[in-house]
C-alpha positions in Angstrom: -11.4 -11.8 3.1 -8.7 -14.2 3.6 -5.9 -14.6 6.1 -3.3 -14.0 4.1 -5.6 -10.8 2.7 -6.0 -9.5 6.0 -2.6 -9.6 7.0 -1.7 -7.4 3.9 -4.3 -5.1 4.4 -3.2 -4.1 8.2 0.3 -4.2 7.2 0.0 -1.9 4.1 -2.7 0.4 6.4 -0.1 0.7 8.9 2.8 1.8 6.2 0.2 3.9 4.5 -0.3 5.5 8.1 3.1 6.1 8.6 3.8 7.6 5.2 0.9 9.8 5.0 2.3 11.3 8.7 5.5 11.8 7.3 4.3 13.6 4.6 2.8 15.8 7.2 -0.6 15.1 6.5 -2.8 16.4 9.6 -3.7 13.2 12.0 -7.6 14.9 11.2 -7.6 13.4 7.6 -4.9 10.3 8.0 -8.0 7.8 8.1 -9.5 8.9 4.9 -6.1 8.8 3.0 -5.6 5.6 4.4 -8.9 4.1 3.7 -7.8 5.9 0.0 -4.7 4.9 -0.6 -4.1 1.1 1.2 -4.7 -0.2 -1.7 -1.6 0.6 -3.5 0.6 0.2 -0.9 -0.7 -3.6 -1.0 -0.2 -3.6 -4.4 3.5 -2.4 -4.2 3.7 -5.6 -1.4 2.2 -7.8 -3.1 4.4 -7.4 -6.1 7.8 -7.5 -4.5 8.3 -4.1 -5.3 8.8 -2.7 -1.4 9.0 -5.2 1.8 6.3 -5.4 4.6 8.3 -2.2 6.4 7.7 -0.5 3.3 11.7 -0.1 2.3 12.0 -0.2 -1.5 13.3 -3.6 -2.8 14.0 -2.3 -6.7 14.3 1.3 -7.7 10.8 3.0 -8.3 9.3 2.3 -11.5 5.9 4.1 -12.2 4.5 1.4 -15.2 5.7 -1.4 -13.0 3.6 0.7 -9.7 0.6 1.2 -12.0 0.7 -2.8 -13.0 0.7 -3.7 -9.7 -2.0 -2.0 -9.0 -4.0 -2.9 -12.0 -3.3 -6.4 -10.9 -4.1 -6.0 -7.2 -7.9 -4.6 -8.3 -8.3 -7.7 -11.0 -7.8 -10.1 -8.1 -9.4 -7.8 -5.2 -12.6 -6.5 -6.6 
C-alpha cells in the first residue's frame, strides 16, 4: 500500500467510525462495520464527492456513489 493509500484509508476509517457511532451503532460491532464499510467512504474521497472531514462537497447522488465505488475496487483490488 502506498502513502497516499494509507493516508486515505485512516482518514476514511476514522469518518467511517464516527458515522457508524452516530448512527448509534453499539461500540461492540463498530470495528467490523468499519473494516466493512471503509471502503466506500474512500471511494466517496477519492472522487471529490465529500472532503477528508466527511462534509458533502455536491448533493448526494447514488449512480455517482456507486461509480465511485466501482472505480475505487478497479484500482484497489
Amino acid at each position: 500500500m502506498n502513502q497516499s493509500q494509507s493516508q486515505i484509508e485512516t482518514i476514511a476509517r476514522a469518518l467511517c467510525e464516527r458515522q457508524l457511532l452516530e448512527m448509534s451503532v453499539v461500540p461492540e460491532d463498530t470495528a467490523a462495520g468499519i473494516d466493512r464499510y471503509w471502503p466506500c467512504v474512500a471511494a466517496e474521497i477519492e472522487a471529490g464527492l465529500i472532503d477528508a472531514a466527511g462534509n458533502r462537497l455536491v448533493p448526494f447522488d447514488f449512480e455517482a456513489s456507486q461509480a465511485a465505488y466501482r472505480d475505487w475496487f478497479q484500482r484497489h483490488p
